[in-house]
C-alpha positions in Angstrom: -65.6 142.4 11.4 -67.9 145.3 12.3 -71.8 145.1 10.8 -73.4 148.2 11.1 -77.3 147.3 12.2 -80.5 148.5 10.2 -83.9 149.4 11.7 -86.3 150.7 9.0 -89.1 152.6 10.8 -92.5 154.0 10.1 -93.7 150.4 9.1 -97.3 150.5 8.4 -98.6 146.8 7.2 -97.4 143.4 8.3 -96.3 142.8 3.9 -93.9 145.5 4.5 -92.7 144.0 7.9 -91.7 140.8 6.6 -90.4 142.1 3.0 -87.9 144.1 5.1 -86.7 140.9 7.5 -86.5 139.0 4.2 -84.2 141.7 3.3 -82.0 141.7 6.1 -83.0 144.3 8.1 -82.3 144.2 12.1 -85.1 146.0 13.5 -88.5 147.5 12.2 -89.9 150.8 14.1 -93.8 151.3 14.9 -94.6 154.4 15.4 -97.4 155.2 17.9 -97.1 159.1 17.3 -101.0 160.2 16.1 -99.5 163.3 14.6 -97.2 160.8 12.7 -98.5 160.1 8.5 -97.0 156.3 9.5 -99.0 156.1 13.0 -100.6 152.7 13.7 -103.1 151.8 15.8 -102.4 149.0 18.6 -104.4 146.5 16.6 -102.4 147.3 13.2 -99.0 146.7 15.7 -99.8 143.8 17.3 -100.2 142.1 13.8 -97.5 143.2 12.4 -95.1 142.6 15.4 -96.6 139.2 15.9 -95.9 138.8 12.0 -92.2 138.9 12.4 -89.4 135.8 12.0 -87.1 135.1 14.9 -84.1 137.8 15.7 -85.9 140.9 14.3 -86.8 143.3 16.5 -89.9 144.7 16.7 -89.6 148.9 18.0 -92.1 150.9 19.9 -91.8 155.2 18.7 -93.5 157.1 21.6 -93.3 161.4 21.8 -94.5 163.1 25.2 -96.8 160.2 25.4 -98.4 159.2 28.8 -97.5 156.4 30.3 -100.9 154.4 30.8 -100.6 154.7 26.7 -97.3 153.2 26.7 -98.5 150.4 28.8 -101.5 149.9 26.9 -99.5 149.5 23.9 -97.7 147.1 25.9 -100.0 145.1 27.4 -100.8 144.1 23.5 -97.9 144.0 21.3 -94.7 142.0 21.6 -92.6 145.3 21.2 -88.4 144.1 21.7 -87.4 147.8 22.3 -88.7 151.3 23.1 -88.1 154.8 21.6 -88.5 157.7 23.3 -88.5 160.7 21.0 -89.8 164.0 22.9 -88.6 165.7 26.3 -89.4 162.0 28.3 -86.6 161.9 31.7 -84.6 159.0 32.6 -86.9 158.0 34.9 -90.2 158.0 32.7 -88.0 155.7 30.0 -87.1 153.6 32.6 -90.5 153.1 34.6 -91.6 150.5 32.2 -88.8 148.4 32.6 -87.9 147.2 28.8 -84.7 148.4 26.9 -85.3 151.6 25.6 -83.5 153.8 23.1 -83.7 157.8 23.2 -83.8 160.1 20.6 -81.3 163.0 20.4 -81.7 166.2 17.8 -78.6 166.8 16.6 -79.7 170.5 15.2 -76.7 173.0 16.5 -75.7 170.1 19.0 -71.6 169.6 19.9 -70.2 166.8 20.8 -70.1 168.2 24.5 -73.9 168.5 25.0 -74.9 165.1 23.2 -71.9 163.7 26.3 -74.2 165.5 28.4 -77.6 164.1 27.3 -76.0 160.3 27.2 -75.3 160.9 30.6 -78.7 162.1 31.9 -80.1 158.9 30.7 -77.6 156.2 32.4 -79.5 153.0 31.4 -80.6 153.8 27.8 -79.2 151.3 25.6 -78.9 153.3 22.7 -78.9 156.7 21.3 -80.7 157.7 18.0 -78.9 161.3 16.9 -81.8 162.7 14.3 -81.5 165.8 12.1 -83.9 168.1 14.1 -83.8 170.6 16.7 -83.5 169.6 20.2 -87.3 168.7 21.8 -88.9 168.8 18.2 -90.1 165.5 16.3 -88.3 163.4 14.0 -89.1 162.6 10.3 -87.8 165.5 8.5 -86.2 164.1 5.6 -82.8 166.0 6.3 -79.5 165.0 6.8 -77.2 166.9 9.5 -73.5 167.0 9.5 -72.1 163.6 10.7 -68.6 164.9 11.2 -70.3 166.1 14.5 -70.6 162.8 15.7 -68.0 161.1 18.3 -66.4 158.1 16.5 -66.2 156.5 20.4 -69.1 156.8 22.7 -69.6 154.9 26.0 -73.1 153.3 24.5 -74.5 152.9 20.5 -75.2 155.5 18.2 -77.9 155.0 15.7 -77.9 157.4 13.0 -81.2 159.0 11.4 -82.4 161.8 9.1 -82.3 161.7 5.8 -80.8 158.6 4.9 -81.7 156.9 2.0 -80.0 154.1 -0.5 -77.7 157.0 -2.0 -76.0 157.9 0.9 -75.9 155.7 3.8 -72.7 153.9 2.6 -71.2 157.4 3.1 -72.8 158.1 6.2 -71.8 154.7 7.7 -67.7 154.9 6.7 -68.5 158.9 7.6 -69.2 157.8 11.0 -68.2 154.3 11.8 -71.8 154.1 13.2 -73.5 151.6 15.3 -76.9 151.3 13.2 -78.6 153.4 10.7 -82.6 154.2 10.8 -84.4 155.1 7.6 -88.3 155.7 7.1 -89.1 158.0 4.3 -85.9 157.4 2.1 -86.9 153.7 1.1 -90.8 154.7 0.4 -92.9 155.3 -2.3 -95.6 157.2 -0.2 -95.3 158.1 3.5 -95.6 154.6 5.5 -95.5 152.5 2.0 -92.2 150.8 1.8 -90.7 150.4 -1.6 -88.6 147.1 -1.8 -86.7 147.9 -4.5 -85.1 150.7 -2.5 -85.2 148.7 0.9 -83.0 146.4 -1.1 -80.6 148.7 -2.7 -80.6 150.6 0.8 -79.2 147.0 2.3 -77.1 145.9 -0.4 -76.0 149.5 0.0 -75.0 148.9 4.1 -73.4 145.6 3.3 -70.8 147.3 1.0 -69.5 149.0 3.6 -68.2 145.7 5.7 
């Protein structure tokens, strides 16, 4: 039996952190983007990710960030995975030596070119396919035709953009993904979780096994 994964990102306090574990999430994602609404500071991080049970993951978001920052945040939080979002090369991922996962915009992107990305970053674990255009940030709130995706790829897809309690039973037997990501559709404000919708949004995933 296949279980698709869940990572809920944009986590902002350590009550939302361990509302989401409690129900069932995989992964939570910290994002350490200032120009993000659901940026948190290293101190805010290191709580929350200290704050979490066993076998949830704890995420690091990083765009065109320099790399003593990345070590910084490092050096302080217990972060399981990282996630590079901007324009970052194989070897700048891979320089910090922790599993790392790397965002693709899906924006007028075929199934050729996303082959191509995978394979200029050999030892990412994972590939998050987002709604935006190639290069630009995340976090728009939009979906993107998942009929583009590959149903086999060599490594996991992780699907974002626009996914909400609604539709990501659709978008997971659309697209027999690997994980799904949501921020904004299980909030009530930018980087407040709502946990009536983080609920529905896994009961939602669940009906798909």
């Amino acid at each position: 039996m296949k279980r698709c994964r869940v990572k809920v990102c944009g986590v902002t306090s350590v009550a939302d952190a361990q509302m989401i574990s409690a129900a069932g999430a995989d992964a939570i994602g910290l994002m350490f983007y200032s120009k993000s609404s659901r940026y948190v500071s290293i101190e805010q991080a290191a709580a929350i990710a200290k704050a979490l049970p066993p076998f949830v993951a704890s995420v690091g978001l990083f765009l065109d960030a320099e790399a003593a920052f990345v070590r910084d945040v490092l050096a302080q939080v217990p972060l399981t995975v990282l996630q590079f979002h901007g324009s970052e090369s194989a070897a700048f991922c891979e320089q910090f030596h922790k599993p790392y996962i790397k965002a693709v915009g899906m924006l007028g992107v075929q199934a050729q070119a996303l082959d191509d990305y995978m394979a200029s970053h050999p030892k990412a674990q994972a590939f998050l396919v987002d709604s935006h255009a190639p290069g630009a940030a995340g976090g728009t709130g939009k979906t993107f035709d998942w009929q583009t995706l590959p149903k086999h790829t060599a490594r996991p897809l992780i699907l974002a953009g626009g996914l909400n309690p609604d539709n990501v039973a659709q978008a997971i037997q659309t697209t027999d993904i690997y994980a799904v990501d949501v921020s904004s559709g299980v909030e009530s404000q930018a980087g407040i979780k709502d946990p009536a919708k983080v609920e529905t949004f896994m009961r939602n995933v669940y009906r798909t096994l």
